[in-house]
C-alpha positions, 0 to 999 in steps of 0.5 A: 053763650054770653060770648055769642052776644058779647060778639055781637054789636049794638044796633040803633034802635031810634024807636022803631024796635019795640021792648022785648017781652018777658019769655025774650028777656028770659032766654037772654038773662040766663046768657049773662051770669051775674046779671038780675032782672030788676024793673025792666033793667038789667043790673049788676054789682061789681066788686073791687079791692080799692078806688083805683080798681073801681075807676079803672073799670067805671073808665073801661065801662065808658069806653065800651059804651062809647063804642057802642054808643049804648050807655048805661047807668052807673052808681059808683062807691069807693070799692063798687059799682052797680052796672043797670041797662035799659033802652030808654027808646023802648021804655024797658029792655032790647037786645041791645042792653044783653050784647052790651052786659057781658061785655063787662068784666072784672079783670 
């Protein structure tokens, strides 16, 4: 299921979109494995074997962001990162946060 919104693309949403509410963030959280509801984000911790790993992937992240001009925070360690969405726009969760999450992989 996570494909059918990996395929999809970000929208703009410049406030016109509101948050989604609670039983829509529920259906898309179990279409992204991995990923845990935590105070209207999204997030995700990813594990690596070393710092080049982890860079390679914060870099791949960047630029799946860019694409879809969709950015999330990350917190980076030497062998990690912790991946959170939200959409500052609507003050919690769009889908925009669920097309762009499985986007990301660890290869």
């Amino acid at each position: 299921m996570s494909s059918d919104l990996a395929a999809k693309s970000c929208r703009a949403n410049e406030g016109k979109v509101a948050a989604l509410n609670d039983q829509q963030i529920a259906v898309l959280l179990k279409q992204i494995p991995g990923w845990e509801l935590a105070d209207k984000t999204i997030t995700r911790q990813f594990k690596f074997k070393n710092y080049y790993e982890t860079m390679a992937f914060v870099n791949a992240t960047a630029w799946i962001s860019h694409r879809e001009d969709h950015h999330p925070d990350l917190a980076v360690g030497y062998n990690q990162c912790r991946v959170t969405y939200s959409t500052h726009s609507v003050g919690g969760l769009s889908e925009n946060d669920f097309i762009c999450a499985p986007k990301l992989k660890r290869s």
